[in-house]
PDB file with one MODEL, atoms N, CA, C and O in Angstrom:
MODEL        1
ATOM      1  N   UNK A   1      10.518 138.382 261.771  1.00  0.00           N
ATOM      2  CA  UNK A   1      10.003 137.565 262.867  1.00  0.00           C
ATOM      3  C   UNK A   1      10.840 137.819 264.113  1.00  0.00           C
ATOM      4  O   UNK A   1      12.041 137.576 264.229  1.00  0.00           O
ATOM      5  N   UNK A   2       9.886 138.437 265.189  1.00  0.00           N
ATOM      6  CA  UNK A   2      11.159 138.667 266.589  1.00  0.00           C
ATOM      7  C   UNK A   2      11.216 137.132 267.382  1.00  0.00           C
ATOM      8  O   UNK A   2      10.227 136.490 267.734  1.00  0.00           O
ATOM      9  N   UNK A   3      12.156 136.869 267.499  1.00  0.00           N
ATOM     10  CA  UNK A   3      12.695 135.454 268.401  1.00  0.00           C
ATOM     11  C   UNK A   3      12.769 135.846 269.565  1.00  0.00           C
ATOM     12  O   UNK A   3      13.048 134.920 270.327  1.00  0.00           O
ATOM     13  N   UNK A   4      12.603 137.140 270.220  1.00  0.00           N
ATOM     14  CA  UNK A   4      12.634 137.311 271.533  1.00  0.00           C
ATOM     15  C   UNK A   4      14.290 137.785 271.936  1.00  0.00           C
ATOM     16  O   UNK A   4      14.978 137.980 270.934  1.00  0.00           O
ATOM     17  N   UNK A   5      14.922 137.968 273.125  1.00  0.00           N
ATOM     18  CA  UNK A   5      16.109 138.616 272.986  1.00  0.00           C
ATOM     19  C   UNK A   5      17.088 137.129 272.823  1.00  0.00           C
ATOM     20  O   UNK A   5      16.758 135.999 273.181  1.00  0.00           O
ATOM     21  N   UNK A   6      18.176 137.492 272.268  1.00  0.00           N
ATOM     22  CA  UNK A   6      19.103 136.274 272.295  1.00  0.00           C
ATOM     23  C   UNK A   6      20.098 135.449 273.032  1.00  0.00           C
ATOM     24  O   UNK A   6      21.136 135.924 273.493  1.00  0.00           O
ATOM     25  N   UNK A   7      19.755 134.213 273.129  1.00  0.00           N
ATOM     26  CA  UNK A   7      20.586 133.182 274.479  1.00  0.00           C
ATOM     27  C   UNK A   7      21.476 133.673 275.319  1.00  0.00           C
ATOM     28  O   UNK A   7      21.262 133.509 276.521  1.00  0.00           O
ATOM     29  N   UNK A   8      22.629 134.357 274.906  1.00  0.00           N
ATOM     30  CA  UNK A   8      23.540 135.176 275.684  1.00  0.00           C
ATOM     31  C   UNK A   8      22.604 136.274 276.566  1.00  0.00           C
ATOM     32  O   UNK A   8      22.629 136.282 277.797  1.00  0.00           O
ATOM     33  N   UNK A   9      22.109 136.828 276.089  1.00  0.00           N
ATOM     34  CA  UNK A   9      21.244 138.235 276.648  1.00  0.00           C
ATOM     35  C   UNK A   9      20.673 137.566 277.911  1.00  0.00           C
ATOM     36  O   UNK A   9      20.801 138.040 279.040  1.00  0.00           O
ATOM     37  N   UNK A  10      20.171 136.671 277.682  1.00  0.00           N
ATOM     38  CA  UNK A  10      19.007 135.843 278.531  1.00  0.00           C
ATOM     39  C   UNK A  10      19.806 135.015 280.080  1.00  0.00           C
ATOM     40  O   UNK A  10      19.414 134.720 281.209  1.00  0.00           O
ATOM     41  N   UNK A  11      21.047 134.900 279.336  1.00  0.00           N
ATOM     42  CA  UNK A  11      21.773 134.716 280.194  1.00  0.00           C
ATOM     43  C   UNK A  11      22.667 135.395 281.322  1.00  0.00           C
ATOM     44  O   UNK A  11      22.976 135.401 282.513  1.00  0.00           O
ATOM     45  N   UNK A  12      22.799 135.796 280.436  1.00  0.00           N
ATOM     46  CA  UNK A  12      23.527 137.299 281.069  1.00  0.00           C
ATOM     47  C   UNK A  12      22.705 137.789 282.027  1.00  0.00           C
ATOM     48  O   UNK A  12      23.137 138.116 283.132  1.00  0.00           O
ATOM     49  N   UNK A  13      21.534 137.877 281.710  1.00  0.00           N
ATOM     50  CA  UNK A  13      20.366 138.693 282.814  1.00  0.00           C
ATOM     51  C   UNK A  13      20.534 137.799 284.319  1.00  0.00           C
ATOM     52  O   UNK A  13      20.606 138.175 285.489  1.00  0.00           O
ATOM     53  N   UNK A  14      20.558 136.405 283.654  1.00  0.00           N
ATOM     54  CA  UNK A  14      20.411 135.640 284.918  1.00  0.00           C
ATOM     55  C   UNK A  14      21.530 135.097 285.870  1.00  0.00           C
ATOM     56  O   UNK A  14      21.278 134.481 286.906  1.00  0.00           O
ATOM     57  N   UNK A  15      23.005 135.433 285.343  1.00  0.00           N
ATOM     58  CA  UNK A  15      24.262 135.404 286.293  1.00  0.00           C
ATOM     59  C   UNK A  15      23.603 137.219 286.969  1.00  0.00           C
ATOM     60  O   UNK A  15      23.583 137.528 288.160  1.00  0.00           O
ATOM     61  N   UNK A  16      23.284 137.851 286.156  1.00  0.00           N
ATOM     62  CA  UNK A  16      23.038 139.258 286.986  1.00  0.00           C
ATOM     63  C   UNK A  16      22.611 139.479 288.244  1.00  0.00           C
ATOM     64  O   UNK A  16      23.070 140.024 289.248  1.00  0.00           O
ATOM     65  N   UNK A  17      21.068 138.612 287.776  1.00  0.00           N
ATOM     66  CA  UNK A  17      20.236 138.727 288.669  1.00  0.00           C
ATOM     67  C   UNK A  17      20.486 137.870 289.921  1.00  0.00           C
ATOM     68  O   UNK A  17      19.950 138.260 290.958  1.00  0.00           O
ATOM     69  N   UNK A  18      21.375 136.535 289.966  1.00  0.00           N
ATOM     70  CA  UNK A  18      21.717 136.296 290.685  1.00  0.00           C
ATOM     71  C   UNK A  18      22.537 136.880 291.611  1.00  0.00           C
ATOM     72  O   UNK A  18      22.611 136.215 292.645  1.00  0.00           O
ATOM     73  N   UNK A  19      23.111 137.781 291.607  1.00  0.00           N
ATOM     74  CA  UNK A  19      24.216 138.536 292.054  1.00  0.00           C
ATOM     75  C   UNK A  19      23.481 139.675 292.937  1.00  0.00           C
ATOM     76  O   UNK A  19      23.675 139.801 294.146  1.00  0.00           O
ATOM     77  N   UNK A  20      22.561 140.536 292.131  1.00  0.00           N
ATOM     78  CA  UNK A  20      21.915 141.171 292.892  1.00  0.00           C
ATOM     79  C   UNK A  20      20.873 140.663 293.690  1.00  0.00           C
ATOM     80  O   UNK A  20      20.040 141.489 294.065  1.00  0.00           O
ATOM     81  N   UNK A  21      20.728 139.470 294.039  1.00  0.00           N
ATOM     82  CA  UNK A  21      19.618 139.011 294.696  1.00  0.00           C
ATOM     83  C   UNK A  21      20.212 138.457 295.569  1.00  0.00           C
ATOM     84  O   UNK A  21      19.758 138.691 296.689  1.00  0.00           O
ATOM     85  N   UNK A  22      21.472 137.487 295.508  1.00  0.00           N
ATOM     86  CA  UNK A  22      22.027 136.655 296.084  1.00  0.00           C
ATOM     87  C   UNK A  22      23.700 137.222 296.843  1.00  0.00           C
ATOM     88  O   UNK A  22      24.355 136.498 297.593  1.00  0.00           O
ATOM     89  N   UNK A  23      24.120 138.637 296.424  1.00  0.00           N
ATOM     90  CA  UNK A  23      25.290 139.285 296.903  1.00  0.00           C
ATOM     91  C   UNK A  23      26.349 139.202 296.316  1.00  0.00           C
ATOM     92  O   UNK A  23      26.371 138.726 295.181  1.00  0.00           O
ATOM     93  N   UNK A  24      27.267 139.555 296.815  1.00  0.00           N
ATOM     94  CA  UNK A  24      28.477 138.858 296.400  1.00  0.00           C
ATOM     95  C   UNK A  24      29.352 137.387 296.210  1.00  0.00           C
ATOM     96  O   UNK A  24      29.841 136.857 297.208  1.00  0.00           O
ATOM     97  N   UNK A  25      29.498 136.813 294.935  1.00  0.00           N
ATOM     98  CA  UNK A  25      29.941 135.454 294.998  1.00  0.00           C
ATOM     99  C   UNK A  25      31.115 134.889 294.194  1.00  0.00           C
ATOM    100  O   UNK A  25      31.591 135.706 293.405  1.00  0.00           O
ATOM    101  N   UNK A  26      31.491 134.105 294.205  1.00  0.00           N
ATOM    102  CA  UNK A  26      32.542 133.253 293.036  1.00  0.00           C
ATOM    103  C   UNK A  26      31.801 133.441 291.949  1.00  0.00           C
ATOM    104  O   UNK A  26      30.724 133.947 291.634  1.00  0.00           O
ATOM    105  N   UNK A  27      32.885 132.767 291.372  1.00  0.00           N
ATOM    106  CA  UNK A  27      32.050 131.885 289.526  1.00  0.00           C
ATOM    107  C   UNK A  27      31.234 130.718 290.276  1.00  0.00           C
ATOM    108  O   UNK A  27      30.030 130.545 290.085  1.00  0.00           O
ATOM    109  N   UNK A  28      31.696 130.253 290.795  1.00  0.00           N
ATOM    110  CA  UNK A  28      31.576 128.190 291.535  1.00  0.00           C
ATOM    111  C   UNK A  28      30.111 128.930 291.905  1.00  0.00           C
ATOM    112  O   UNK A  28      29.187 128.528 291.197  1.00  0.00           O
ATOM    113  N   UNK A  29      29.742 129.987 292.941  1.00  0.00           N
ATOM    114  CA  UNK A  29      28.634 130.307 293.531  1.00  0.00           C
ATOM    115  C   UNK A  29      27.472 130.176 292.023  1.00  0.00           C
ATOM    116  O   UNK A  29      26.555 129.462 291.618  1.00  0.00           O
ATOM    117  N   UNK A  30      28.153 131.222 291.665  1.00  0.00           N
ATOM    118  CA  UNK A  30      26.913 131.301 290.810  1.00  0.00           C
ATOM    119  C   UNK A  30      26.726 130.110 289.461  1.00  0.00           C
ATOM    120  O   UNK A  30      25.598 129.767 289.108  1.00  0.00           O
ATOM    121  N   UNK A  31      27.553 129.748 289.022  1.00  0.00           N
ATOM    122  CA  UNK A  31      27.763 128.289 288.780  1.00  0.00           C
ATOM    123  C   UNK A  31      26.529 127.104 289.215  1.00  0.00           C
ATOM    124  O   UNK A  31      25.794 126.606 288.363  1.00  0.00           O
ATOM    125  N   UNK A  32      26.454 126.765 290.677  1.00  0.00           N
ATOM    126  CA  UNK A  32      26.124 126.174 291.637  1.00  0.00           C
ATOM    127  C   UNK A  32      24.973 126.667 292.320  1.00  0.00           C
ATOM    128  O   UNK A  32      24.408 125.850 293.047  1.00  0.00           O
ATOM    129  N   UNK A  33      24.344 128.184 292.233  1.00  0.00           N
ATOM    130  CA  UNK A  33      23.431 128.422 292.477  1.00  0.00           C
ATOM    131  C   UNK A  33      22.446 128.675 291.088  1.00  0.00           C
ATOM    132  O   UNK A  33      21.277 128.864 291.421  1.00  0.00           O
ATOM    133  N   UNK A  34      22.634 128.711 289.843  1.00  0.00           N
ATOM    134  CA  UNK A  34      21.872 128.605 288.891  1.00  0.00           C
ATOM    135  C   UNK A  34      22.210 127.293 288.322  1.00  0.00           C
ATOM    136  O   UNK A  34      21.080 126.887 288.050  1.00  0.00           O
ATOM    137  N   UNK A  35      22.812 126.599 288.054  1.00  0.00           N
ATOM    138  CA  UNK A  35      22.476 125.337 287.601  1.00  0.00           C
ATOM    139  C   UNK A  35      23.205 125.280 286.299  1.00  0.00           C
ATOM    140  O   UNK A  35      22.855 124.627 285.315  1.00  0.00           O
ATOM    141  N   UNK A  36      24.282 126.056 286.413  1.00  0.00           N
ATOM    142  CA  UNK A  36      25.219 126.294 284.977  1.00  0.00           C
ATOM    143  C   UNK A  36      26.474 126.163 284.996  1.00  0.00           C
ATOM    144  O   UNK A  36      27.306 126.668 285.750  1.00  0.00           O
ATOM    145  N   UNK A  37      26.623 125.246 283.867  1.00  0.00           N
ATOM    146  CA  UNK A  37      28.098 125.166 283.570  1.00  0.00           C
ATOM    147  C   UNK A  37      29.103 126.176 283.295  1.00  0.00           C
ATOM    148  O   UNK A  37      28.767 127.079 282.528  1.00  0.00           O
ATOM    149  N   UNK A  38      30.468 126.192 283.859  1.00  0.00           N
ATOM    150  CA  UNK A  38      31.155 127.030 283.792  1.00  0.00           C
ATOM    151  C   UNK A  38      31.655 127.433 282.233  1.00  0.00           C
ATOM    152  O   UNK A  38      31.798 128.549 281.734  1.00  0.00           O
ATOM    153  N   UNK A  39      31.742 126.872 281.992  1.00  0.00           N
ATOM    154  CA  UNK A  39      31.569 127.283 279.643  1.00  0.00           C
ATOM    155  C   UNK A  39      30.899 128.443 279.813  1.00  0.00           C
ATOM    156  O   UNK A  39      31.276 129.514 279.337  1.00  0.00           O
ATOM    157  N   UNK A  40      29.636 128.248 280.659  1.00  0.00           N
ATOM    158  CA  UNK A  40      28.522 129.111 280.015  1.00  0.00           C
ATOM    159  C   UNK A  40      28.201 130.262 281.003  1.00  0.00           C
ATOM    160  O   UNK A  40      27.285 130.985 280.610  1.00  0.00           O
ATOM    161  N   UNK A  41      28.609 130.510 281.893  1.00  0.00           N
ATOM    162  CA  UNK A  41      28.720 131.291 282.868  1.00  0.00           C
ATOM    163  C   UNK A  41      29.364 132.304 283.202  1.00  0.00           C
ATOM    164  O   UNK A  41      28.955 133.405 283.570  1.00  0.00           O
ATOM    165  N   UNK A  42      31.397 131.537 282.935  1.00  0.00           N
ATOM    166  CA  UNK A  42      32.309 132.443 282.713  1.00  0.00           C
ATOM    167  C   UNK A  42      31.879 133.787 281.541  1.00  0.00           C
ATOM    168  O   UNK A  42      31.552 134.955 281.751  1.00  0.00           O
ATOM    169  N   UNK A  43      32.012 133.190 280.577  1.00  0.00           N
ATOM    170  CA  UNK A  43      31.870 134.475 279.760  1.00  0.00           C
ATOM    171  C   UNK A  43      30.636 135.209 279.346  1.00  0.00           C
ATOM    172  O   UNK A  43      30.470 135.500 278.162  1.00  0.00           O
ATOM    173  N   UNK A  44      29.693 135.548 280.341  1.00  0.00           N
ATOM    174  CA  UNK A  44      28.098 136.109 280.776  1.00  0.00           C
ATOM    175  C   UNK A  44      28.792 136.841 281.651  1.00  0.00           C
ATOM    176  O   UNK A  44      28.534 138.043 281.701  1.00  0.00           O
ATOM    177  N   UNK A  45      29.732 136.333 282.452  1.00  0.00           N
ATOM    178  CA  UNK A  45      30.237 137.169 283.894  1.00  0.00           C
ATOM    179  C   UNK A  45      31.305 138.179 282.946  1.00  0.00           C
ATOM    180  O   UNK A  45      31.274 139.396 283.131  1.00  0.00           O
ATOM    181  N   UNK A  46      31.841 137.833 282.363  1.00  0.00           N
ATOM    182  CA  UNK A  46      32.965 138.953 281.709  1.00  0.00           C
ATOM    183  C   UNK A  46      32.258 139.602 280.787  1.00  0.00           C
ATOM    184  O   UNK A  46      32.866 140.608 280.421  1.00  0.00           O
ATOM    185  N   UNK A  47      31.461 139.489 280.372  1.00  0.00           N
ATOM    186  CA  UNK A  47      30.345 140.340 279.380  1.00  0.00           C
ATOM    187  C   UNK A  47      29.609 141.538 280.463  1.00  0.00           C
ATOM    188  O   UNK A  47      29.464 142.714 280.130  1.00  0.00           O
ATOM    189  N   UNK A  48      29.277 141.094 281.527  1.00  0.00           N
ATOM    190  CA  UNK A  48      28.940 142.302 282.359  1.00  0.00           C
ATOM    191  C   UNK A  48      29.900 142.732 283.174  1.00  0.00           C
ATOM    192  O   UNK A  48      29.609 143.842 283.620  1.00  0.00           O
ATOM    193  N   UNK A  49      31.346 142.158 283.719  1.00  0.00           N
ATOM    194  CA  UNK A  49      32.245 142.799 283.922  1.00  0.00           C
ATOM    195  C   UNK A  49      32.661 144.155 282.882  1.00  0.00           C
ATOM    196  O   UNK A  49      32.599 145.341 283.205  1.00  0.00           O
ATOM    197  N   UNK A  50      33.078 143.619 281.607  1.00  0.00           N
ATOM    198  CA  UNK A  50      33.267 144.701 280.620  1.00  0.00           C
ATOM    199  C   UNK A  50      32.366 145.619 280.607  1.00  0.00           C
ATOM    200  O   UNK A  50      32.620 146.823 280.582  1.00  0.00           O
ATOM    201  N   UNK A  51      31.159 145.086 280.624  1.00  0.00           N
ATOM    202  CA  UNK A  51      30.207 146.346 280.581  1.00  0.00           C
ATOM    203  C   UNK A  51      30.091 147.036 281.843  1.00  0.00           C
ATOM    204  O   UNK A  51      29.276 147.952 281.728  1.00  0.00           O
ATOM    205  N   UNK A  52      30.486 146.975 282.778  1.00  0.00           N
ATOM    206  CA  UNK A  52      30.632 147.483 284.133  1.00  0.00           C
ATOM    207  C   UNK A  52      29.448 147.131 285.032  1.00  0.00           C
ATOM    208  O   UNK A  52      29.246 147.672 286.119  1.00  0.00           O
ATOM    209  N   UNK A  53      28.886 146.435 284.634  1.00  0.00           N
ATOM    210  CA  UNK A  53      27.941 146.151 285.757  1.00  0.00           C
ATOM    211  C   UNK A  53      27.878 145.326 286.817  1.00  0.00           C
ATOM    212  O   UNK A  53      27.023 145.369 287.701  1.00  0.00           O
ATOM    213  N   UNK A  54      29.042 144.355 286.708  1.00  0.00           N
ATOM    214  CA  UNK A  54      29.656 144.168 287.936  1.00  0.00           C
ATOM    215  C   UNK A  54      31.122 144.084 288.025  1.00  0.00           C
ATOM    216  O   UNK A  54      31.815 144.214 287.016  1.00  0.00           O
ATOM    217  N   UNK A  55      31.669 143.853 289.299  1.00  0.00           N
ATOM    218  CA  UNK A  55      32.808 144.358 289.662  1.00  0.00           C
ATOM    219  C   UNK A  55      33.306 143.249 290.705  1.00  0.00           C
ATOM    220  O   UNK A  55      32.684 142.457 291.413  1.00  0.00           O
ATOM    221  N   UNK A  56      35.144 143.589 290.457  1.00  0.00           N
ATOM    222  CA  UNK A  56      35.674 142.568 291.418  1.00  0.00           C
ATOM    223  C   UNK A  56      35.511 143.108 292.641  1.00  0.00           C
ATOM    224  O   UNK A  56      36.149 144.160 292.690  1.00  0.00           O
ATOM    225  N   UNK A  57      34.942 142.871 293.673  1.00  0.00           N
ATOM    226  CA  UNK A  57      34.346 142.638 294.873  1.00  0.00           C
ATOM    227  C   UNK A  57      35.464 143.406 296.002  1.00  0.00           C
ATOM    228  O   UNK A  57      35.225 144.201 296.912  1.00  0.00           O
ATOM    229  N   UNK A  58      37.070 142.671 295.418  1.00  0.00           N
ATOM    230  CA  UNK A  58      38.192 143.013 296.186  1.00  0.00           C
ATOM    231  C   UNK A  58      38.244 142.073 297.469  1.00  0.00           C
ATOM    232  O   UNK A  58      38.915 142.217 298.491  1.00  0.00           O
ATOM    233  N   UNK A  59      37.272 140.991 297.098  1.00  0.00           N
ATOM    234  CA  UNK A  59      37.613 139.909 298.686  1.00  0.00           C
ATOM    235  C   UNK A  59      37.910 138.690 297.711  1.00  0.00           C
ATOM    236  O   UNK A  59      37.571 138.628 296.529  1.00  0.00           O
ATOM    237  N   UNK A  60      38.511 137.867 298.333  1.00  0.00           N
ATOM    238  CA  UNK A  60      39.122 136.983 297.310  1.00  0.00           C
ATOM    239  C   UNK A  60      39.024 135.361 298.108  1.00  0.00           C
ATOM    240  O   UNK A  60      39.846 134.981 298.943  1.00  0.00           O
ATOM    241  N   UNK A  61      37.645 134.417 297.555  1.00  0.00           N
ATOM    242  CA  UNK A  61      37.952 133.075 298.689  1.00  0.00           C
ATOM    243  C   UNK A  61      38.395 132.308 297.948  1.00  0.00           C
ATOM    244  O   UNK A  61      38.214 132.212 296.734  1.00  0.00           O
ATOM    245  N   UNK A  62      39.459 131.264 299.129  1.00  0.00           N
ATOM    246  CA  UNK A  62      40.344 130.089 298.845  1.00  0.00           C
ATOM    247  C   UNK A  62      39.033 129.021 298.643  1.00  0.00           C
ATOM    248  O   UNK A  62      38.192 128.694 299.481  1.00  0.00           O
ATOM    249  N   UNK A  63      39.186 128.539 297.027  1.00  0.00           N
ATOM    250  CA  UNK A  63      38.609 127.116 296.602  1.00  0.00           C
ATOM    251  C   UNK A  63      39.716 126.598 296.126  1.00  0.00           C
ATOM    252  O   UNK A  63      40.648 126.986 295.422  1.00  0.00           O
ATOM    253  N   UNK A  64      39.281 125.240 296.888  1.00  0.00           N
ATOM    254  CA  UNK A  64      40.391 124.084 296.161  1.00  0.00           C
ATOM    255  C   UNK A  64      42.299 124.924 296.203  1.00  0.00           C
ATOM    256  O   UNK A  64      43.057 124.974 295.235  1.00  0.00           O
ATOM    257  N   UNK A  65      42.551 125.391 297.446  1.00  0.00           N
ATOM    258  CA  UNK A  65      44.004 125.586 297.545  1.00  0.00           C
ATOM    259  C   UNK A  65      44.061 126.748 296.599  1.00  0.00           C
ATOM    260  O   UNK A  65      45.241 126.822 296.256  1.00  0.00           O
ATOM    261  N   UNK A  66      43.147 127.999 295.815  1.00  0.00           N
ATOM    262  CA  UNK A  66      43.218 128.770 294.947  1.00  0.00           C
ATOM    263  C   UNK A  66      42.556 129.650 295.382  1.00  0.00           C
ATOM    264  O   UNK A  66      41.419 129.352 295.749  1.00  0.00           O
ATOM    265  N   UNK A  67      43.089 131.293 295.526  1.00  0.00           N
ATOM    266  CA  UNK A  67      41.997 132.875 295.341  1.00  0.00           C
ATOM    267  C   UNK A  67      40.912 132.447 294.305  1.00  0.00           C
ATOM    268  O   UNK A  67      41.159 131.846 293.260  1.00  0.00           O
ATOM    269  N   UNK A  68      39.698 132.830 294.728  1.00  0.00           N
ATOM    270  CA  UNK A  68      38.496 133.037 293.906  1.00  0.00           C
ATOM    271  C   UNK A  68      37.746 134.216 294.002  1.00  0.00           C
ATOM    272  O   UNK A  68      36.960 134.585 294.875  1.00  0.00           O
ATOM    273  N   UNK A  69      38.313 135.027 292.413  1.00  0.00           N
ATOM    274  CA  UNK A  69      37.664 136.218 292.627  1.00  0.00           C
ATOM    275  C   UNK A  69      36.043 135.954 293.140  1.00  0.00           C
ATOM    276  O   UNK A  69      35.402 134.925 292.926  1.00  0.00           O
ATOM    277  N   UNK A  70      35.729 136.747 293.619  1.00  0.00           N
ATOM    278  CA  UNK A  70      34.198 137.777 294.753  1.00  0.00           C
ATOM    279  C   UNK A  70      33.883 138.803 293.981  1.00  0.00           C
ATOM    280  O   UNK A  70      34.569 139.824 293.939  1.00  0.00           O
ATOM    281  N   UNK A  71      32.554 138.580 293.132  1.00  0.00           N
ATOM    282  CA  UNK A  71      31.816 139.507 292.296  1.00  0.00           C
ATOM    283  C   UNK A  71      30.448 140.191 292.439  1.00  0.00           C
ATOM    284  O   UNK A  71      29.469 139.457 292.301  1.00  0.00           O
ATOM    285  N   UNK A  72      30.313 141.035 292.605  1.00  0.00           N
ATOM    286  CA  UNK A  72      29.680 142.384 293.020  1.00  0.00           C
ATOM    287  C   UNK A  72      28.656 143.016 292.141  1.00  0.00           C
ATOM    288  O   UNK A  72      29.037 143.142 290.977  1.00  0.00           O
ATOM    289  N   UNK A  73      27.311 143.496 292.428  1.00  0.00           N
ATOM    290  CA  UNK A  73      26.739 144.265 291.273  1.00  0.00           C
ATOM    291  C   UNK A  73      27.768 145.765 291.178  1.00  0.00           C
ATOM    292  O   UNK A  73      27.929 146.391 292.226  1.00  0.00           O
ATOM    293  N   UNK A  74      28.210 146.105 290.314  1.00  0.00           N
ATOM    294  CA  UNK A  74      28.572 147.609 290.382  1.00  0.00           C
ATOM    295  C   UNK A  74      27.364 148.723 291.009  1.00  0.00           C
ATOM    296  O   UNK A  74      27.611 149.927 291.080  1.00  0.00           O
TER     297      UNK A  74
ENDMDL
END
């Protein structure tokens, strides 16, 4: 029985697609522009970091008194 692709996958597509649609952003951005908790976000973003499909940006904005990496489609 196919279930269709799995929750992570599905997710993953959609921190992606945000990125390429929406540019370069934080975690908080994309966080805040899809409607997702950071649990579930962070590690979708390091799943396509590792896989290289996106990349640290190399610009870095101050949230809350802190650098926030700026992430990039590769």
């Amino acid at each position: 029985l196919d279930m269709g692709p799995r929750t992570s996958e599905t997710l993953q597509t959609r921190v992606y697609n945000y990125l390429q649609e929406n540019g370069p952003a934080t975690d908080i951005q994309i966080q805040v522009g899809l409607g997702m908790d950071g649990s579930t976000e962070r590690p979708r973003r390091i799943e396509l970091f590792n896989q290289g499909r996106i990349v640290d940006h190399g610009v870095h904005r101050q949230l809350n008194g802190r650098n926030a990496t700026v992430w990039a489609v590769a």
